[in-house]
GUNU-206767 format. One record per residue: x negated, y, z of N, C-alpha, C, CB in turn. Coordinates in steps of 0.2 Angstrom, whole numbers, padded with zeros to 4 digits, always signed. Each point is the difference from the previous one (the first is absolute). Glycine has a CB too. Layout:
<pts>
XYZXYZXYZXYZ/...
</pts>
This chain:
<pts>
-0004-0006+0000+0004+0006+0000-0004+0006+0000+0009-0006+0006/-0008+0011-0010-0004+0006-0002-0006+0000+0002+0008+0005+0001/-0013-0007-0002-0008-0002+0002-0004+0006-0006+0002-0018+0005/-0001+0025-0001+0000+0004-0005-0006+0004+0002+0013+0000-0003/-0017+0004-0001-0004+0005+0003+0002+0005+0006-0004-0003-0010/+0009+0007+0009+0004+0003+0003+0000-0003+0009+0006+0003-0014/-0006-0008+0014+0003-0004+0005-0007-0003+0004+0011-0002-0007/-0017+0006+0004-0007-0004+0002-0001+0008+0004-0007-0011-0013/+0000+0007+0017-0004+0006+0004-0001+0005-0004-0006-0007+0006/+0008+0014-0003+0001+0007-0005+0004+0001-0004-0009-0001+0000/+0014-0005-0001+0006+0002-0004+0004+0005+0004+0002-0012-0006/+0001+0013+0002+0008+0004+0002+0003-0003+0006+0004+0000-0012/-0001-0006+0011+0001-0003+0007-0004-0006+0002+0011+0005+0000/-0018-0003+0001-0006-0008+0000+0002+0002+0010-0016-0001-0016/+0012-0003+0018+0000-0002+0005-0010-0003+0002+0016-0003-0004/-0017+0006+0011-0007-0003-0003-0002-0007+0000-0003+0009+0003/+0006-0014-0002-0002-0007-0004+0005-0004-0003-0007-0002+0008/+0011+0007-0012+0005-0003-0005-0002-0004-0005+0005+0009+0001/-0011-0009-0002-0006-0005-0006-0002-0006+0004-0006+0010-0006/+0009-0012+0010-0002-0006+0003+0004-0004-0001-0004+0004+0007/+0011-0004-0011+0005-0007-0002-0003+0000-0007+0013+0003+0008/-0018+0001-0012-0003-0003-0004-0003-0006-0002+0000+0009+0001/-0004-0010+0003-0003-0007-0001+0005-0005+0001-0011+0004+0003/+0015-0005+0001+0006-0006+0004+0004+0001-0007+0001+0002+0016/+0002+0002-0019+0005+0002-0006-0004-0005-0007+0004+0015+0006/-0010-0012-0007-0003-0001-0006-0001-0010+0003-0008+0016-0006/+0004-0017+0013+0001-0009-0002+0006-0002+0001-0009-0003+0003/+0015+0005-0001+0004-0003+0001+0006+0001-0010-0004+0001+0018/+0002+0001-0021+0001+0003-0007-0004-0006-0004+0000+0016+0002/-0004-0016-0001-0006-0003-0004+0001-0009+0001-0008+0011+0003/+0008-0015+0004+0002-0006+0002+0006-0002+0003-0009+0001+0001/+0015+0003-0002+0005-0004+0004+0004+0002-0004-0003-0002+0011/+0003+0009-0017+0007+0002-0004+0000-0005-0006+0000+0012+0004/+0004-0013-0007+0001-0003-0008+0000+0009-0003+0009-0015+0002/-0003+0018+0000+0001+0005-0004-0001+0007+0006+0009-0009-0010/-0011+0013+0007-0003+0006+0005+0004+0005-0003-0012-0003+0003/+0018+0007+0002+0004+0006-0004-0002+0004+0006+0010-0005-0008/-0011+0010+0005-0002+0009+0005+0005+0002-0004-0015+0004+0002/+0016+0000+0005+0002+0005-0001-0002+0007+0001+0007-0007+0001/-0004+0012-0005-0004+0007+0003+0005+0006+0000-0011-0003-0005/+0010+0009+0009+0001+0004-0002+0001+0006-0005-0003-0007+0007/+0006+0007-0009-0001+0007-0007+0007+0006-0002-0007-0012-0006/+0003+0015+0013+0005+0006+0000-0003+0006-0007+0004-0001+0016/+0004+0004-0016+0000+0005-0005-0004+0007+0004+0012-0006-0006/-0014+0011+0003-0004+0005+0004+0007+0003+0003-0012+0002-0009/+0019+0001+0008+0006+0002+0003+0002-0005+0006+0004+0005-0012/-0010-0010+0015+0006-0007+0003-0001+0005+0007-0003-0016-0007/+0011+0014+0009+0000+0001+0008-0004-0003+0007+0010+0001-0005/-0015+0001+0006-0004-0005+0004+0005+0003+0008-0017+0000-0009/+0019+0006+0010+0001-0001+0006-0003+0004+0005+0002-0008-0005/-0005+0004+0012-0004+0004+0003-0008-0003-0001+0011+0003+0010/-0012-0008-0013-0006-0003-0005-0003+0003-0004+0004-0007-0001/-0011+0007+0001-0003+0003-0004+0000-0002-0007-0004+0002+0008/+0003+0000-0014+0002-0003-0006-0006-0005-0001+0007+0010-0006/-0004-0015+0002-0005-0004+0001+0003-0006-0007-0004+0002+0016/+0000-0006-0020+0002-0004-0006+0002+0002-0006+0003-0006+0007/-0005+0012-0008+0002+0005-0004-0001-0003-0006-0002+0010+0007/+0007-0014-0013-0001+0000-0006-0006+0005-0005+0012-0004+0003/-0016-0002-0004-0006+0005-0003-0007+0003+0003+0011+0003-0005/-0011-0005+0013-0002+0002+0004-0006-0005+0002+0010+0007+0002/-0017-0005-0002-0004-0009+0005+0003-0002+0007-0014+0003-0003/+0018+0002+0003+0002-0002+0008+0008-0007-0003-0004+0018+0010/+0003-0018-0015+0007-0005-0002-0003-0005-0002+0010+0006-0005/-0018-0006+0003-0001-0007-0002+0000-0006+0004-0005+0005-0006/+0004-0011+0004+0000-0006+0004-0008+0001+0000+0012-0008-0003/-0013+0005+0010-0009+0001+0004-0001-0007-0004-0002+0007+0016/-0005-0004-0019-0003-0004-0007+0000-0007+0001-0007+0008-0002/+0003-0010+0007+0002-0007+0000+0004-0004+0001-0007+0001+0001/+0012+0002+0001+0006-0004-0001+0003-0001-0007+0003+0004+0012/-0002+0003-0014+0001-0001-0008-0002-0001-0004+0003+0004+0001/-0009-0007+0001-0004-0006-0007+0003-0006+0001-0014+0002-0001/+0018-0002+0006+0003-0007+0001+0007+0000-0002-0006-0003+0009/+0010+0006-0009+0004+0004+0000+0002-0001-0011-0005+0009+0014/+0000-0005-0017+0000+0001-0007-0001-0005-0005-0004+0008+0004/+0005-0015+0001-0002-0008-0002+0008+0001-0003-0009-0009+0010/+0010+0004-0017+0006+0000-0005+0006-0004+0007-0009-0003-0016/+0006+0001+0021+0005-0005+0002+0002+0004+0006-0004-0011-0004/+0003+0014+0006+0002+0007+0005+0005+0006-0003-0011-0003+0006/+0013+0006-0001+0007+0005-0001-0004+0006+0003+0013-0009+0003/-0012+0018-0002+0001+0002+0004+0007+0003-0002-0012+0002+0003/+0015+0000+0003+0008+0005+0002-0005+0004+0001+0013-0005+0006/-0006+0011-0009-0002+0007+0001+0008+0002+0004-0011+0004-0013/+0009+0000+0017+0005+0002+0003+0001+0006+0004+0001-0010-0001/+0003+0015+0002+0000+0006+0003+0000+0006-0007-0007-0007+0013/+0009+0005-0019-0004+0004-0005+0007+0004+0000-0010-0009-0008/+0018+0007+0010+0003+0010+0000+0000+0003+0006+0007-0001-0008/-0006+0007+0007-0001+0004+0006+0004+0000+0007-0003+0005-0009/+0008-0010+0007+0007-0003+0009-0004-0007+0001+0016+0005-0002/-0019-0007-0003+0000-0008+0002-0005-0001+0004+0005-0004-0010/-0002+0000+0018-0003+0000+0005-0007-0007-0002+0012+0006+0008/-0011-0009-0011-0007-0004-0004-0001-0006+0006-0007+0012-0007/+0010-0014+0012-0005-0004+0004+0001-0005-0002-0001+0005+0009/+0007-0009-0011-0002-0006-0002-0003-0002-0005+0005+0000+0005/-0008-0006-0008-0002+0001-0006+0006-0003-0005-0013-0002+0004/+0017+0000-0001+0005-0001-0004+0005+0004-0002-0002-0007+0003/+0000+0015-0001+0003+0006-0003-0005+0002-0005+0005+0004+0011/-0010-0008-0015-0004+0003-0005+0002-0006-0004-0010+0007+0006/+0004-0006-0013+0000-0003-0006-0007+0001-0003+0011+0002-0002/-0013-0008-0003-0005+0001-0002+0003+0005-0007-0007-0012+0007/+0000+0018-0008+0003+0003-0006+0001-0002-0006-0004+0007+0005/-0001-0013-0008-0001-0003-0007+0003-0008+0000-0012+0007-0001/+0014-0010-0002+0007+0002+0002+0004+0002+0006-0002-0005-0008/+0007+0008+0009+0003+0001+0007+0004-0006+0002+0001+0012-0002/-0007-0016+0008+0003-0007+0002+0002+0003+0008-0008-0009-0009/+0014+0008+0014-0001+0001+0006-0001-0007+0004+0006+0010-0001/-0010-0008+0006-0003-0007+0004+0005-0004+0002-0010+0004+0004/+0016-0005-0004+0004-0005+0000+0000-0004-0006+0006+0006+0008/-0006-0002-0014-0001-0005-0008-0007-0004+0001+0005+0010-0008/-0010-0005+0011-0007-0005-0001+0001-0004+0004-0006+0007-0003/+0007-0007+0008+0001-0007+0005+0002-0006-0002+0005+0008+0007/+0000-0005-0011+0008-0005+0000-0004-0005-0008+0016+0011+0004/-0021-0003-0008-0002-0006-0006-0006-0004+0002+0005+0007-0010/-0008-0004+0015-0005-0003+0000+0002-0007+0006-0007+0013-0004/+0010-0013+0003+0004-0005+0006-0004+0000+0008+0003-0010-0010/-0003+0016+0012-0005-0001+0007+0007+0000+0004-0014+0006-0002/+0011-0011+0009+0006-0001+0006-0004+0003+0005+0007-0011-0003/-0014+0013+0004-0004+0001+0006-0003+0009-0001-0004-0017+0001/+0006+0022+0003-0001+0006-0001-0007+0002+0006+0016+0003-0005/-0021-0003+0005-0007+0004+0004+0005+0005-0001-0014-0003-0002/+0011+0009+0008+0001+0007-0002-0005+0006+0003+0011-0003-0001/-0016+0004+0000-0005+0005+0001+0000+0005+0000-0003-0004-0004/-0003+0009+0004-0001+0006+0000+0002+0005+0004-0001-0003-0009/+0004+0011+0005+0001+0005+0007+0008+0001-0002-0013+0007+0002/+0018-0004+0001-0004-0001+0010+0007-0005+0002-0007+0015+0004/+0005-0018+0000+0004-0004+0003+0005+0000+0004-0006-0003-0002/+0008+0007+0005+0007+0004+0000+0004+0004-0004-0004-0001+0007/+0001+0001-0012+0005+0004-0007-0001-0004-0005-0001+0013+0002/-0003-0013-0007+0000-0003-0005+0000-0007-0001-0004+0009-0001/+0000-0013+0005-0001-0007+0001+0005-0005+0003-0012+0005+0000/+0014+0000+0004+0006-0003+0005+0006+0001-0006-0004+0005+0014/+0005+0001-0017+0007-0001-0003-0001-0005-0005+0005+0011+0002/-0012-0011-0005+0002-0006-0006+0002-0008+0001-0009+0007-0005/+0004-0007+0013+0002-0006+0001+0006-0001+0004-0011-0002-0002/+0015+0005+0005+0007+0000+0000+0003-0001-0006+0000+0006+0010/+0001-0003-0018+0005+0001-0004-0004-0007-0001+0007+0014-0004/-0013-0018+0000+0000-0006-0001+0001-0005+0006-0007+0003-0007/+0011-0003+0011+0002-0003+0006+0007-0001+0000-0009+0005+0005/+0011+0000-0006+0007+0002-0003+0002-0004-0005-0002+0011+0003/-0004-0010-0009+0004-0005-0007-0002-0006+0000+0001+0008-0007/-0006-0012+0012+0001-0007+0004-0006-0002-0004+0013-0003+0002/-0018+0006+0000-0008+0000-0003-0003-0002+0009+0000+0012-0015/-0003-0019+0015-0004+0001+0005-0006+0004-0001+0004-0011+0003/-0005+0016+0005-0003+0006-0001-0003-0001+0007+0008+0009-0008/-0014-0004+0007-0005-0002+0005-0004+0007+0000-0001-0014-0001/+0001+0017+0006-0007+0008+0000-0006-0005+0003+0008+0015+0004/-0016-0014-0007-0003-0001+0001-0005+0005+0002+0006-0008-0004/-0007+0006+0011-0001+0008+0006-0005+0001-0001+0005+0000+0007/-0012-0004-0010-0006+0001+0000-0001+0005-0010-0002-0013+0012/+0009+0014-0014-0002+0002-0005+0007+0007-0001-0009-0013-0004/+0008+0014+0012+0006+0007-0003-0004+0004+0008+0016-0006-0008/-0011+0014+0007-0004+0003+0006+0008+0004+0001-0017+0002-0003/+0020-0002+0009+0003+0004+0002+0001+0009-0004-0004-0009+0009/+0008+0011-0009+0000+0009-0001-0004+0004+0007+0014-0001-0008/-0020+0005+0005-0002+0004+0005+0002+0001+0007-0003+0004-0010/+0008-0001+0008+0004+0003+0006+0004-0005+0003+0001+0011-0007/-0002-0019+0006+0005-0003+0003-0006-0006+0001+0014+0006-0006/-0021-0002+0007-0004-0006+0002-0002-0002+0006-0002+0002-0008/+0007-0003+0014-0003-0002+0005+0008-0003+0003-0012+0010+0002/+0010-0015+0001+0005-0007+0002+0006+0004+0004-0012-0011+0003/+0011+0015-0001+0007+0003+0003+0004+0005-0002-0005-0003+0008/+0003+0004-0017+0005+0004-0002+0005-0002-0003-0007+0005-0001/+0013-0004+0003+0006-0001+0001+0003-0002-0008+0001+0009+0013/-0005-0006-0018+0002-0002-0007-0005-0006-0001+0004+0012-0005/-0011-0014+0008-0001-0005-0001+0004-0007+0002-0008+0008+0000/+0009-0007+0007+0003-0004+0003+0009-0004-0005-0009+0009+0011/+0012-0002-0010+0004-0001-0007+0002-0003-0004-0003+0006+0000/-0006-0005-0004-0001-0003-0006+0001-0008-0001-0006+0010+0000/+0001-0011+0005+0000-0008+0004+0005-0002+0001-0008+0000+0006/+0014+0000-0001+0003-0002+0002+0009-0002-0007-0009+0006+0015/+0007+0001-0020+0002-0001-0004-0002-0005-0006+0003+0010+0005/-0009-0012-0006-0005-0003-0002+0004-0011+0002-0013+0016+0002/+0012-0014+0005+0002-0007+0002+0007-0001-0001-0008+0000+0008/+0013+0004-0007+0007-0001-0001+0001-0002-0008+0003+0010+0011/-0007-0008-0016-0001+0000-0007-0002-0008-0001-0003+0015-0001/+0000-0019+0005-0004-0006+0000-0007+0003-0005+0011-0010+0001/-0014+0014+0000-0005+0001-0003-0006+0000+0005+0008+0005-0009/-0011-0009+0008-0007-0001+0004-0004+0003-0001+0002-0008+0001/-0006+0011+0005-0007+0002-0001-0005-0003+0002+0004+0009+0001/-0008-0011-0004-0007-0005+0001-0006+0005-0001+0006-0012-0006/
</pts>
């Protein structure tokens, strides 16, 4: 899930060890996926960020995918979603995106690629990673966050923040496991 520059040390909204689910993301991409779909970010320069700094800006280095993931990524058997690209659309899940060439949404890719088992990665784990894997949960996709390759949202990084906690207990009510 959005494993973007923007989102690294010095981004927009990086974090100072947001580059640490790099390495856990790329092996676990590399040895345990068949198929590897990212997703990203890709707001319009008009997009509502909010009280957020802007950040994924279509067109911007801060929207790319951080390089080494996207050599993996750019393989003929992999997907990225793009998502967040109009200005209301709140983007967190990935199944509120599409890929642009053709415009496939990750429920199609799923369904053609026949996958039953959903990882879910990256940032941040109370917004983005959490809602994807609730709506694959929802449409009866076994789903799993894997913890060593996602990082909390900044602001909601310490065990007693009340949206973390949230998140979890909504996470378990969802059967969705964190390993």
């Amino acid at each position: 899930m959005d494993v973007q520059n923007d989102y690294q040390p010095g981004g927009a909204l990086g974090s100072p060890d947001s580059d640490r689910i790099i390495e856990p993301l790329i092996e676990y991409a590399t040895l345990a996926a068949d198929v590897v779909i990212a997703s990203r970010n890709l707001h319009p320069d008009d997009y509502d960020f909010g009280t957020s700094p802007p950040s994924c800006i279509k067109g911007t280095p801060g929207a790319r995918i951080v390089t080494d993931l996207a050599v993996i990524v750019a393989k003929p058997e992999n997907y990225v979603i793009s998502k967040g690209m109009d200005r209301g659309q709140g983007g967190y899940s990935a199944f509120e995106g599409g890929t642009l060439r053709p415009l496939e949404s990750l429920e199609d890719i799923l369904r053609n690629e026949k996958i039953t088992h959903v990882a879910v990665g990256g940032y941040w784990l109370d917004l983005c990673v959490a809602q994807t894997a609730f709506d694959a949960a929802a449409l009866g996709y076994a789903t799993a966050i894997e913890m060593t390759c996602t990082l909390p949202f900044p602001e909601f990084n310490h065990d007693s923040s009340p949206q973390r906690k949230a998140t979890f207990e909504r996470l378990e009510r969802a059967g969705v496991p964190v390993v």
